[in-house]
BAFITOR-622678 format. One line per field, with one value per residue (C-alpha): x, y, z; residue in three letters. Coordinates in steps of 0.02 Angstrom, whole numbers, plus 50000, padded with zeros to 5 digits. Layout:
N
x = X  ...
y = Y  ...
z = Z  ...
residu = ALA  ...
! end
This chain:
405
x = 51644  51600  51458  51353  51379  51324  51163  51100  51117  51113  50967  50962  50934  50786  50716  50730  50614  50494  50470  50477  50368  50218  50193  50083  50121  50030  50076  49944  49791  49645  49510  49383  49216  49121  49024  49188  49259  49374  49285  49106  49151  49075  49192  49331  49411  49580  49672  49838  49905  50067  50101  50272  50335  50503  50667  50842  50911  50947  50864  50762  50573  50617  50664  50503  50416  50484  50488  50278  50285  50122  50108  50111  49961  49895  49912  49872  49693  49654  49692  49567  49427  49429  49479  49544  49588  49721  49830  49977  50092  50213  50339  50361  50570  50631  50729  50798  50734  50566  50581  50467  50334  50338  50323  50191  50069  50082  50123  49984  49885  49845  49814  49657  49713  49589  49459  49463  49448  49616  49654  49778  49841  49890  50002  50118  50226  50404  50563  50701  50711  50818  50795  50962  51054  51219  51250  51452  51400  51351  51181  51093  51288  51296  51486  51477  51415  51378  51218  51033  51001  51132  51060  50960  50810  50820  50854  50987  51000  50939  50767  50696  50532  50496  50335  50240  50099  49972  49828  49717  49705  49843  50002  50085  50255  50298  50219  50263  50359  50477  50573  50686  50822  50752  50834  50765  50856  50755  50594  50538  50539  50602  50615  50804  50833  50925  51039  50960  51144  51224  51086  51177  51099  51084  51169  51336  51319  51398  51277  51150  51176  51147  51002  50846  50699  50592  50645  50581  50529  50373  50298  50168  50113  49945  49834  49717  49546  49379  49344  49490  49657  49710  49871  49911  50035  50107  50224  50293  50366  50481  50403  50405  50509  50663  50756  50797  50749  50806  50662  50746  50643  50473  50516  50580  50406  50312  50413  50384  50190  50221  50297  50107  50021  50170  50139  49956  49980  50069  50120  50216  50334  50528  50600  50489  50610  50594  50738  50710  50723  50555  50493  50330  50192  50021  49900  49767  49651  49711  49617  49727  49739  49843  49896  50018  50062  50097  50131  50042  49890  49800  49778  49886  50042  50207  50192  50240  50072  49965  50081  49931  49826  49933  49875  49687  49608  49719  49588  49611  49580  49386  49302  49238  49182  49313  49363  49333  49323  49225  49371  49475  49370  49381  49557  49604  49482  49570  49762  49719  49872  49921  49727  49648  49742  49703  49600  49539  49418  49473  49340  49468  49640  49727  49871  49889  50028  50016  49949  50137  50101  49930  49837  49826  49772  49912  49851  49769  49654  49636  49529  49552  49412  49297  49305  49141  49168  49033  49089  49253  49332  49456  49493  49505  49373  49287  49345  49266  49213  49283  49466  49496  49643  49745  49768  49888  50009  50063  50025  49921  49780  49696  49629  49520  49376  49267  49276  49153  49167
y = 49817  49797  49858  49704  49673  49863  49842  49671  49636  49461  49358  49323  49531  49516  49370  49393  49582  49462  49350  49479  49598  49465  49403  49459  49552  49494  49671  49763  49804  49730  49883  49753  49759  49572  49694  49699  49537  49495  49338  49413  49564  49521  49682  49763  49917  49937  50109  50191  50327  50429  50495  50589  50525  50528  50616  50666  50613  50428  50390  50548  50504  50387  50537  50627  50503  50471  50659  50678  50725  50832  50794  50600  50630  50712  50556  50423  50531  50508  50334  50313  50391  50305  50136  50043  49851  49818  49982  50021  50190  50269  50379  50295  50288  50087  50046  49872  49870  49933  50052  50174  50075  50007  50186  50256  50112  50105  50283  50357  50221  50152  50294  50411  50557  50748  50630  50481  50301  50223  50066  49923  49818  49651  49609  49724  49691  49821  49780  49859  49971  50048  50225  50304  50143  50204  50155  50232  50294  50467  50422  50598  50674  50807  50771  50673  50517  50518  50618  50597  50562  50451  50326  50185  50265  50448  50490  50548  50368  50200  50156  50355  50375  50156  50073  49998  49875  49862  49739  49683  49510  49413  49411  49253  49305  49124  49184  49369  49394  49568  49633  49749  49659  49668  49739  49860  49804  49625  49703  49656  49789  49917  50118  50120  50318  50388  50524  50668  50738  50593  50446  50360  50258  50381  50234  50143  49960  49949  50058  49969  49805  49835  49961  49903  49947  49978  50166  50098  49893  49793  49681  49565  49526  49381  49421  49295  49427  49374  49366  49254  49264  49428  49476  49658  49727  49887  49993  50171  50237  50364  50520  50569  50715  50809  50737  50837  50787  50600  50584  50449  50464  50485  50329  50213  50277  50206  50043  50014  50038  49924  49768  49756  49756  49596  49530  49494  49451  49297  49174  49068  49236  49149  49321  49379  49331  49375  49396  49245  49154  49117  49146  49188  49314  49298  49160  49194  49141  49239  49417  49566  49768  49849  50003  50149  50312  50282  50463  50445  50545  50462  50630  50785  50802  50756  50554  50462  50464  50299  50256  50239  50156  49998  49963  50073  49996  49809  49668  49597  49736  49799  49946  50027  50235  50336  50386  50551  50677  50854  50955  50915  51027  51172  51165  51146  51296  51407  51367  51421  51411  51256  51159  51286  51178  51025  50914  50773  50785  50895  50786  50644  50730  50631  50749  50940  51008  51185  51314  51253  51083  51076  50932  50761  50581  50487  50400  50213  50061  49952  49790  49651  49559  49445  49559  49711  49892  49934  50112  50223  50404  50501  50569  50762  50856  51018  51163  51173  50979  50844  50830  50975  51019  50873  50829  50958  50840  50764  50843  50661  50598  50451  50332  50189  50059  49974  49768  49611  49461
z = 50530  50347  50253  50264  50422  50450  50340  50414  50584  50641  50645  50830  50851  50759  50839  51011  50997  50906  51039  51151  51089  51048  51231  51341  51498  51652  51720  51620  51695  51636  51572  51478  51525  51503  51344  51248  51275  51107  51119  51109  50982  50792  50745  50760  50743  50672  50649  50588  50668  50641  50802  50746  50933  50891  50949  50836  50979  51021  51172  51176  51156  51308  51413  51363  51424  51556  51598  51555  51367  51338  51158  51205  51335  51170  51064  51220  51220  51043  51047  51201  51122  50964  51053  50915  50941  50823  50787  50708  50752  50634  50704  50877  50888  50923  51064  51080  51266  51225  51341  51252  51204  51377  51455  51316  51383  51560  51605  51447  51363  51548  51636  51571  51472  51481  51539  51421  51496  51485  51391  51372  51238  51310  51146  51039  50891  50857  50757  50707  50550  50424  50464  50543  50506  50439  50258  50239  50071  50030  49970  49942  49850  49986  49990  50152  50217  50397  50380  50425  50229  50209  50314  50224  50288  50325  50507  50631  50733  50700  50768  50743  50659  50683  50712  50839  50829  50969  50978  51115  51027  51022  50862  50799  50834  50748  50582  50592  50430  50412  50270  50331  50245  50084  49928  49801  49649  49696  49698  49471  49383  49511  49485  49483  49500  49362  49369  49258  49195  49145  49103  49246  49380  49521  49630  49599  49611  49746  49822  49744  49790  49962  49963  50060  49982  50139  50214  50374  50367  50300  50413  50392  50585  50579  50736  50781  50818  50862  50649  50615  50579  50502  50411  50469  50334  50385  50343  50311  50145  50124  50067  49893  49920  49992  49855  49657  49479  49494  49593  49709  49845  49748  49657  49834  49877  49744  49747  49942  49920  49758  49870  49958  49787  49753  49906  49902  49721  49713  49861  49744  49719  49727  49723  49890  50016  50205  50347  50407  50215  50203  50016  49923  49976  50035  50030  49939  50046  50177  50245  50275  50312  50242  50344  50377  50324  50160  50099  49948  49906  49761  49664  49758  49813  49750  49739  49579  49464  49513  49669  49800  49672  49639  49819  49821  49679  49679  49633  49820  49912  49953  49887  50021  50065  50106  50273  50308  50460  50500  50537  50354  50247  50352  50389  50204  50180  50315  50282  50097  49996  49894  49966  49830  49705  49754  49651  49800  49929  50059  50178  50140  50206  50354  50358  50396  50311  50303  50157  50049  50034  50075  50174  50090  50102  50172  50267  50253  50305  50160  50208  50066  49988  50127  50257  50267  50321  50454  50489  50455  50498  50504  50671  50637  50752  50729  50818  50983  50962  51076  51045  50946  51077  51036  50857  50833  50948  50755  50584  50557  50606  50649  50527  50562  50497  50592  50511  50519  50395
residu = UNK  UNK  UNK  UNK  UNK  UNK  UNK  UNK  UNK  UNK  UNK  UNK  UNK  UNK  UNK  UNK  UNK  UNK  UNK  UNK  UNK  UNK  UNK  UNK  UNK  UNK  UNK  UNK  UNK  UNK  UNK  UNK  UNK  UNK  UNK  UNK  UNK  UNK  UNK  UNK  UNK  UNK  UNK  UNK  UNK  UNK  UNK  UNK  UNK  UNK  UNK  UNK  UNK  UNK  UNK  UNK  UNK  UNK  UNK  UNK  UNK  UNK  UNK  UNK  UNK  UNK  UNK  UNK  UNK  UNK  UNK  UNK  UNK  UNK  UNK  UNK  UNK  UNK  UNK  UNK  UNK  UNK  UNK  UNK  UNK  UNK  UNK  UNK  UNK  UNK  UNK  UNK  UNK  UNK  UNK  UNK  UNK  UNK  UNK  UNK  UNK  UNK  UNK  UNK  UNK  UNK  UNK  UNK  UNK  UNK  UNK  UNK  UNK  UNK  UNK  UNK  UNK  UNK  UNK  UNK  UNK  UNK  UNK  UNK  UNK  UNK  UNK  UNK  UNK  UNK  UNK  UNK  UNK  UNK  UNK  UNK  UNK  UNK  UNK  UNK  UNK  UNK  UNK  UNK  UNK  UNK  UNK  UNK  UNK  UNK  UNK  UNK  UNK  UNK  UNK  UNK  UNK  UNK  UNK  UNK  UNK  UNK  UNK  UNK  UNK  UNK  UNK  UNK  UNK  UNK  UNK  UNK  UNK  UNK  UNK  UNK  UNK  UNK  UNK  UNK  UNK  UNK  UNK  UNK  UNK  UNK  UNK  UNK  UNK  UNK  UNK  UNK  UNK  UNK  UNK  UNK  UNK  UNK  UNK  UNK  UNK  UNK  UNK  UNK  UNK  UNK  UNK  UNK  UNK  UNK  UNK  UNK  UNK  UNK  UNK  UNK  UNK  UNK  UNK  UNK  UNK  UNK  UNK  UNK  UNK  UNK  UNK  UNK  UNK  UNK  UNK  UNK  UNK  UNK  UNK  UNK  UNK  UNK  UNK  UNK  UNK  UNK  UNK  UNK  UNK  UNK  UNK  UNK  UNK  UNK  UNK  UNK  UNK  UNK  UNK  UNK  UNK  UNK  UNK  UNK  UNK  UNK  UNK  UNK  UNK  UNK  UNK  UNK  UNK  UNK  UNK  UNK  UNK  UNK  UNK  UNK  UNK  UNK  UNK  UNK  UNK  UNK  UNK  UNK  UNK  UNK  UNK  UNK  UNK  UNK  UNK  UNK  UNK  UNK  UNK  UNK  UNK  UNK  UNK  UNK  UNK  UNK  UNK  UNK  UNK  UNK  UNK  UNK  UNK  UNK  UNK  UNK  UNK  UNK  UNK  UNK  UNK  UNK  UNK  UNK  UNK  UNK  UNK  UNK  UNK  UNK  UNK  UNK  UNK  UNK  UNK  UNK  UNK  UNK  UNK  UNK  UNK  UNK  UNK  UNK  UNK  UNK  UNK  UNK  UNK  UNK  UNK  UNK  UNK  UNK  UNK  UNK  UNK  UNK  UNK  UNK  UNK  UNK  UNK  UNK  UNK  UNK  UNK  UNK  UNK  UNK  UNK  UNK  UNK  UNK  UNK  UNK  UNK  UNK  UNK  UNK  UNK  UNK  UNK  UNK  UNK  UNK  UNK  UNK  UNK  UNK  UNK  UNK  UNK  UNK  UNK  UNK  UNK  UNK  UNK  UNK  UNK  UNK  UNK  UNK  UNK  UNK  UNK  UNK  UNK
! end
């Protein structure tokens, strides 16, 4: 099999999880009460969550589940307490079946977790993505290429660490858009990583040529909620690290967050081609969240200077107050270590990364223009407050915003 053929799998593979995935099952139980009809609601709630439900073994978060995974109850609780509509989870390994995602919602979601009331999601969106897709280059110069980071997005088989879309209302899988497919030399202006020694391009052109820019995939799924049609763009950059002074994973970083900032930029973009061969970005009449773990903090951490903000402070996305949580503060306060550095609001951390890194804001909700914020948080409890028992099921937590026109 060549390299192409390797990189980009056929178009049928990625249509037939699309249609798929969008329908709704008339196997899930209906848990709707006539108060929170999607047709009566004059908000929403939409969340990101990185619930680090994946396995280095293909075929292993299935087994968990299947098994009764304890950190999965975790993560199924969370999710019915904050009872978002429209959600998006990083870290939740792809099968082409679905098996997982099937099992997480009938066997968790649907059933109540430590006394939560369980909840469905009629509609779903998942995809495949690069990470553990085999590239047959050595991409990180460890001398081999058939590792974890010489996959086109870091991992140890393809589908670990992909993405899952839930949503009680239902997803255009006619419209959905992906751009898994897309390369990084396309992307204007990309952060080609240089190789410190020699003033070389850290990857050979033939390398090159084929890299995808997203470590994962960007998707833009349109879900038709009670307040319109809404573009859901999600996604999950590689983090800025585990990499040396070329800096080729801080810069991929900055260039995935970058492709959002093109996106809702210009729709008349030629270069802003899809899988399918669509071109051109967002309308620009057209409302959207941007959302994921997008391991970028906007003043910590180890993120290329400004990466976050191309996306935090673009003209079509709204200004609104910070998420933020009880139990950040004190947890930067009691790990110590590399939080006493830290410049940003420890009430504003979404991930809890120990006293060497420190906790950070990763983790986003970004509403554009036309759309209001009602209410936000970050779901990181208290000790001894509800939930306090399960967020350590991921080192991330919850984000979400609570949306009206």
């Amino acid at each position: 099999m060549n390299r192409i053929s390797r990189v980009f799998r056929p178009l049928i593979c990625c249509l037939l999880p699309i249609l798929a995935a969008c329908a709704p099952s008339p196997e899930l139980p209906q848990t709707m009460t006539p108060t929170d009809s999607p047709a009566t609601q004059s908000s929403i709630r939409v969340a990101t969550y990185n619930a680090a439900l994946n396995d280095n073994v293909a075929g292993g978060l299935i087994a968990r589940l299947e098994a009764g995974d304890e950190n999965a109850r975790r993560i199924a609780a969370v999710i019915q307490r904050q009872r978002p509509d429209l959600l998006l989870i990083n870290e939740f390994d792809h099968d082409a079946g679905q098996r997982a995602a099937d099992l997480f919602q009938r066997r968790y979601l649907e059933v109540g977790q430590f006394g939560e009331q369980a909840i469905a999601y009629p509609f779903r969106y998942l995809a495949p993505v690069n990470t553990g897709v085999a590239s047959g280059f050595d991409l990180d110069r460890d001398g081999r290429s058939d590792g974890p980071g010489d996959a086109w997005g870091f991992g140890t088989h393809p589908g670990q660490y992909g993405m899952l879309v839930l949503s009680r209302f239902p997803i255009d899988a006619a419209a959905v858009r992906t751009f898994q497919q897309f390369t990084w030399k396309d992307l204007p202006d990309a952060l080609a990583p240089v190789d410190p020694d020699t003033g070389e391009p850290w990857y050979p052109d033939a390398v090159w040529s084929l890299m995808p820019l997203s470590s994962k995939s960007h998707w833009d799924v349109p879900v038709d909620t009670p307040l319109g049609r809404l573009h859901f763009l999600v996604s999950h950059p590689t983090p800025p690290v585990f990499d040396g002074p070329e800096d080729r994973n801080g810069r991929r970083n900055h260039d995935e967050i970058r492709f959002w900032a093109e996106y809702v930029d210009d729709p008349d973009a030629a270069w802003l081609i899809d899988d399918a061969g669509r071109r051109g970005g967002l309308g620009r009449d057209a409302r959207f969240v941007i959302a994921g773990d997008l391991n970028a903090d906007p003043v910590d951490g180890d993120s290329v200077d400004s990466a976050v903000l191309q996306v935090l402070e673009h003209p079509r996305v709204l200004r609104h107050t910070t998420p933020r949580s009880d139990g950040a503060a004190l947890a930067a306060e009691r790990d110590g270590g590399a939080n006493l550095r830290h410049q940003g609001s420890h009430d504003h951390d979404t991930g809890n990364f120990g006293p060497r890194v420190g906790n950070l804001r990763i983790d986003y909700v970004l509403p554009s223009v036309g759309l209001q914020v009602l209410d936000s948080g970050v779901f990181w409890p208290a000790p001894g407050q509800p939930g306090a028992d399960w967020i350590d099921a991921s080192d991330h937590r919850m984000v979400w915003l609570d949306l009206r026109p």
